[in-house]
C-alpha positions as CSV (number, residue, x, y, z in Angstrom):
1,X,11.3,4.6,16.6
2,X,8.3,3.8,18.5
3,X,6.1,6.4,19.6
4,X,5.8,10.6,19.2
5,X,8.4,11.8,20.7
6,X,10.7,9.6,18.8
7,X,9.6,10.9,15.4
8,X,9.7,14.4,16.9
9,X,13.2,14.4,17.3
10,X,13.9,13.6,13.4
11,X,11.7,16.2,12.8
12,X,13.4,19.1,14.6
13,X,16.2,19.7,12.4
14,X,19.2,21.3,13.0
15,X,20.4,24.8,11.3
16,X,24.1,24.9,9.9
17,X,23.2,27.5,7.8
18,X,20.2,30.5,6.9
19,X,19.5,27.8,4.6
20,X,21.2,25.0,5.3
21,X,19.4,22.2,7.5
22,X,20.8,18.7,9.1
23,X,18.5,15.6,9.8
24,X,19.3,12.3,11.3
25,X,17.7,9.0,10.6
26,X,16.7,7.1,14.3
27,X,16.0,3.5,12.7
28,X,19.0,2.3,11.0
29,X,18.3,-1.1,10.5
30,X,16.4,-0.4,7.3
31,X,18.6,-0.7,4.0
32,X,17.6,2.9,2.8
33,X,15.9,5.5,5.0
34,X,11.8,5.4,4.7
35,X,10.7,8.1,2.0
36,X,7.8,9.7,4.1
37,X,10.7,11.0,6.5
38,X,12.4,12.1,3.9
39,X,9.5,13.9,2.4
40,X,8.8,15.1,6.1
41,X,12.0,16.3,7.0
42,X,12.4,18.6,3.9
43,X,9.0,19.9,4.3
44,X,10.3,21.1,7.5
45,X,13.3,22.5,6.4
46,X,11.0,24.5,4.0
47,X,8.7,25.2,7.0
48,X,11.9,27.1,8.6
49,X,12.3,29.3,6.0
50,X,8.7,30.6,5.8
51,X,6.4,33.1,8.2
52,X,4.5,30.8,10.6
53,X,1.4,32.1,9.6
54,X,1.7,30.7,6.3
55,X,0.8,26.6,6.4
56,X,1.8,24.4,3.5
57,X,-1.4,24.1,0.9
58,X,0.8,21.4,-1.3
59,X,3.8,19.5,-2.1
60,X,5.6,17.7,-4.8
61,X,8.4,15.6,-4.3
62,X,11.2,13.0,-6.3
63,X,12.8,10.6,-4.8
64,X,16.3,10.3,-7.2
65,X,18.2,8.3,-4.9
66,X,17.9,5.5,-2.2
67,X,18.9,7.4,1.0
68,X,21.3,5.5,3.2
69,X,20.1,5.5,6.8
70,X,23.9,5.4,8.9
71,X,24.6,9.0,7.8
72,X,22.9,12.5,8.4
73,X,20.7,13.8,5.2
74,X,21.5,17.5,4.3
75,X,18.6,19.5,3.2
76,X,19.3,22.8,1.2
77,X,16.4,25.5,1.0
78,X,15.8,27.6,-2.1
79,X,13.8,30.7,-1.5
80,X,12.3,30.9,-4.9
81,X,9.4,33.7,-4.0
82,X,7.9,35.2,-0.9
83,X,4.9,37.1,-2.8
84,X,1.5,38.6,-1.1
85,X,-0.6,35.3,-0.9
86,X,2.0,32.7,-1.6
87,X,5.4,32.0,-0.7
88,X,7.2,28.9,-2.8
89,X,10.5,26.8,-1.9
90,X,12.4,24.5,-3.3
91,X,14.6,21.8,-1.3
92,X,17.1,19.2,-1.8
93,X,17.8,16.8,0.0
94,X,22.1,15.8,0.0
95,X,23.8,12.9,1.2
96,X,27.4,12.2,0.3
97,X,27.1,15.3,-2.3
98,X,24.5,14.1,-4.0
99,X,21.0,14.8,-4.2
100,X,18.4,12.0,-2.9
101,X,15.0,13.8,-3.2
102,X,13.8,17.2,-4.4
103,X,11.1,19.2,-2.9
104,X,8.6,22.0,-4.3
105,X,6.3,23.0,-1.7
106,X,3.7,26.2,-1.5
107,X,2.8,28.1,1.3
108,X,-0.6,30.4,1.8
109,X,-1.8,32.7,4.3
110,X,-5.1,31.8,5.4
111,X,-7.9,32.9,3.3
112,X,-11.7,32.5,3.3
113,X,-13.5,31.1,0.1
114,X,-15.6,28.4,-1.7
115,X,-15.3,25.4,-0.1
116,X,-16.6,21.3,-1.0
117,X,-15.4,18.1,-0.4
118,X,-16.4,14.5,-1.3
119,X,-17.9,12.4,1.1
120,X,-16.1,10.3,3.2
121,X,-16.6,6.8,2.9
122,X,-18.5,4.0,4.8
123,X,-16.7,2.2,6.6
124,X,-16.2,1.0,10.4
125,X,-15.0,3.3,12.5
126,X,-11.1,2.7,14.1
127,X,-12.8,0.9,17.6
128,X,-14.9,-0.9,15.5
129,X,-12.3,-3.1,14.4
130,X,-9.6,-5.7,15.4
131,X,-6.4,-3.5,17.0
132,X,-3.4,-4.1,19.3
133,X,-2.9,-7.7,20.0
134,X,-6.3,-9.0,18.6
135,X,-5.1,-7.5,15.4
136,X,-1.5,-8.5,15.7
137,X,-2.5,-12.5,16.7
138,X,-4.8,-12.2,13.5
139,X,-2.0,-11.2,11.2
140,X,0.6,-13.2,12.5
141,X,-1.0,-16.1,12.7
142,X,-1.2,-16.7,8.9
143,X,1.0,-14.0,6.9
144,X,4.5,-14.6,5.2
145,X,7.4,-14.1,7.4
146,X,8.1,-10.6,5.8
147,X,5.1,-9.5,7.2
148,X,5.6,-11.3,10.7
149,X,8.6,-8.7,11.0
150,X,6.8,-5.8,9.9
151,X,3.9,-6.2,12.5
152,X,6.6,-6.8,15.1
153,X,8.0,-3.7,15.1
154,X,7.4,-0.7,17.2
155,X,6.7,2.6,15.4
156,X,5.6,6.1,15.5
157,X,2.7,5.6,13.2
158,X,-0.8,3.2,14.7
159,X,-2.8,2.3,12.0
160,X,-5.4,-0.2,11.3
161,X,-6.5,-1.4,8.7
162,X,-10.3,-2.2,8.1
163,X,-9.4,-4.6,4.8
164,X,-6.8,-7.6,5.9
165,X,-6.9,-10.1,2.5
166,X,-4.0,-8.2,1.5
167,X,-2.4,-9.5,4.3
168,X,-3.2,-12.7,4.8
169,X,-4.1,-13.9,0.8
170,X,-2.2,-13.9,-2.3
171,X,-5.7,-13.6,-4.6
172,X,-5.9,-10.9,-7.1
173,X,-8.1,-8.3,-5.0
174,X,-9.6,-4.4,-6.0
175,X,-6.8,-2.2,-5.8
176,X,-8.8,-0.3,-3.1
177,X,-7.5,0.3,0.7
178,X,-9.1,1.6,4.0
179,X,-6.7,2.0,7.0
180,X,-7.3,4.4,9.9
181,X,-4.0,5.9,11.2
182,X,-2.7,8.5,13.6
183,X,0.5,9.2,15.6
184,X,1.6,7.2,18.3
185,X,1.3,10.2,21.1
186,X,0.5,13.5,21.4
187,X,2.1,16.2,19.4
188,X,0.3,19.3,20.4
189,X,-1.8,22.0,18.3
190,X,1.4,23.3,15.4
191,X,-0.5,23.0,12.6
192,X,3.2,23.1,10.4
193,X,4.6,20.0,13.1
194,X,1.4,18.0,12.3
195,X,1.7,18.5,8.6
196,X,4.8,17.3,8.9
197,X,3.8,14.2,10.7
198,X,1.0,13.9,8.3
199,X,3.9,13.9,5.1
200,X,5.4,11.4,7.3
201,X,2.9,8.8,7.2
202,X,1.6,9.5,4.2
203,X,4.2,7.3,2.5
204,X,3.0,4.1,4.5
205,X,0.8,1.5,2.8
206,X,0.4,3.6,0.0
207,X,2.5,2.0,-2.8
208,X,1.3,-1.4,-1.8
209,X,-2.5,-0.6,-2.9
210,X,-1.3,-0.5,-6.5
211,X,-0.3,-4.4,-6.3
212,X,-3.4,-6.0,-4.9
213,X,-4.7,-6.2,-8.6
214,X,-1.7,-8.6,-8.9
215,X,-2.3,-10.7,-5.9
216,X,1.3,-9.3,-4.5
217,X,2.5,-7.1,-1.9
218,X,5.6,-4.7,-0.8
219,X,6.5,-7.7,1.7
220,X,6.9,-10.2,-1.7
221,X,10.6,-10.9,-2.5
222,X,9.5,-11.1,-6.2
223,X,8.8,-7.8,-6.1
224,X,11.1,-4.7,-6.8
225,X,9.2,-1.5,-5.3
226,X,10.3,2.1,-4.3
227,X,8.6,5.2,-4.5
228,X,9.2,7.6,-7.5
229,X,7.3,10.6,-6.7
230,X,5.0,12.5,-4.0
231,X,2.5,14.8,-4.2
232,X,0.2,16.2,-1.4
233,X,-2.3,18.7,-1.0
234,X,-3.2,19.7,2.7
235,X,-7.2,21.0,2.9
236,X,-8.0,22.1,6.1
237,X,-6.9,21.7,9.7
238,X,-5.0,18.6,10.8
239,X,-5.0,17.1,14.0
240,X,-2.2,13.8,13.5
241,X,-2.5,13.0,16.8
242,X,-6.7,12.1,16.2
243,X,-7.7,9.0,13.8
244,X,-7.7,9.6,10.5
245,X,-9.3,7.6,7.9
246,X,-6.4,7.1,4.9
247,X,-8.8,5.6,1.6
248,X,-6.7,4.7,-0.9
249,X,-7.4,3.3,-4.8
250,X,-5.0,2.9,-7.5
251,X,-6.5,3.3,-11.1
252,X,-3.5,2.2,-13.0
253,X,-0.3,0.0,-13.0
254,X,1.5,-0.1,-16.6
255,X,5.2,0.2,-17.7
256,X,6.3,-1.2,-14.4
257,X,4.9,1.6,-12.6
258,X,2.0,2.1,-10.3
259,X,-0.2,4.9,-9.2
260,X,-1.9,5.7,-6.2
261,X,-4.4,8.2,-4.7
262,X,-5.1,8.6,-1.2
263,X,-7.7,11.0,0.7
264,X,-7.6,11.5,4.3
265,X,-10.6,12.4,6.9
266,X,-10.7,13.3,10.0
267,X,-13.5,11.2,12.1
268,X,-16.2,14.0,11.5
269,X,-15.6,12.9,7.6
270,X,-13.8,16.1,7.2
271,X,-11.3,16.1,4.0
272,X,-8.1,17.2,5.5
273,X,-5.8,16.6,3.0
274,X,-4.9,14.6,-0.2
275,X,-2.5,12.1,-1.5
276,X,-0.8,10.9,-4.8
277,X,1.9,8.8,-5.9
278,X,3.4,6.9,-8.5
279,X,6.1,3.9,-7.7
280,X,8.4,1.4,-9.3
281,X,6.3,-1.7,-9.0
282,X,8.5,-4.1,-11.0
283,X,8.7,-8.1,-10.8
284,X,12.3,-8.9,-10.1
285,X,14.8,-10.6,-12.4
């Protein structure tokens, strides 16, 4: 995949069933299919089932299986309650009868209340720093091979990052990240199709802030990482299409896990929504 309309199309699932939805992977040269489209495409399937004026307020997902990227992913909707404020559902996600992630997700009408955030933080703003080929020729002139490849691909998802040691340096470095991202086109006003998108990227660079503190990265081949879980809370309008600032810390790694929390702003420093995760961070035997 390389820009909107290419992540669009795994995103409009198809209906076999009241219930019953089919999605297709589009990059299969991956060895498993990437979680945040897995996380997306059920939230969708959820979406389906619910009235369009209710919007997602939060998620929770497992990942239980390694999702394999040369055959559709079945997702099957459980209409646990439709009550006055909030309506909940439950998916799973199905490949080759068996169940690859699992998906609570709660919907709300919109309602008027108290309302706070924390402040965004300081940092240079998404023109303020190296992108497109100045950023690509900075990376690639230094990094492992692993991450040669990575830049080199076209996708969906433009982000860039404001810290690059991660990158480029195998020191031991605060498990704190700053990356502005946003989708690669426009996608138009839905709030549930940019929530969706949101989900998507949510999963990217995430479970790698948890391994700075250990001088090592997703890209190292001494490393054994996958997601686990997925949790997300959405907070106000979305606009994925717009820059949006993803901060990211991870307070702990133990047991050959590691957790991370993410918060994402839009460039008024408006909270839009927020992100945690925990994921197998283990060194490989």
């Amino acid at each position: 995949m390389k820009d909107a309309a290419d992540l669009l199309t795994i995103l409009d699932l198809e209906r076999i069933e009241e219930n019953l939805f089919r999605g297709i992977t589009a990059d299969r040269t991956w060895q498993r299919v990437f979680g945040g489209q897995v996380v997306a495409q059920a939230l969708v399937a959820a979406q389906r089932t619910v009235p369009a004026e209710r919007e997602c307020h939060s998620l929770h997902g497992y990942f239980l299986r390694g999702g394999d990227p040369s055959r559709p992913i079945l997702y099957d909707v459980d209409r646990i309650r439709d009550g006055g404020s909030f309506t909940t559902r439950r998916v799973v996600a199905i490949q080759n009868g068996q169940a690859i992630f699992s998906l609570s997700a709660s919907f709300q009408k919109h309602e008027d209340g108290f309302d706070h955030q924390v402040d965004m933080p300081d940092v240079p703003g998404p023109d303020d720093i190296p992108h497109g080929d100045a950023l690509k020729e900075k990376i690639l002139e230094h990094a492992p091979a692993a991450v040669k490849r990575y830049w080199q691909r076209p996708r969906p998802i433009e982000f860039r990052p404001v810290m690059l040691d991660h990158y480029l340096t195998e020191n031991k470095l605060d498990p704190v990240q700053r990356v502005w991202v946003r989708c690669n086109g426009e996608i138009g006003d839905d709030p549930h199709l940019n929530a969706a998108v949101l989900a998507y990227l949510s999963d990217m660079t995430l479970l790698d802030t948890s391994l700075f503190a250990h001088g090592l990265s997703v890209f190292d081949e001494r490393v054994q990482a996958a997601s686990l879980d997925h949790s997300m809370w959405f907070h106000r309008p979305i606009r994925a299409s717009e820059w949006l600032l993803y901060a990211q810390e991870s307070p702990s790694s133990s047991g050959g896990r590691g957790l991370t929390r993410g918060s994402l702003y839009d460039q008024a420093g408006v909270l839009v929504a927020s992100v945690a995760q925990e994921g197998l961070i283990r060194p490989r035997r």
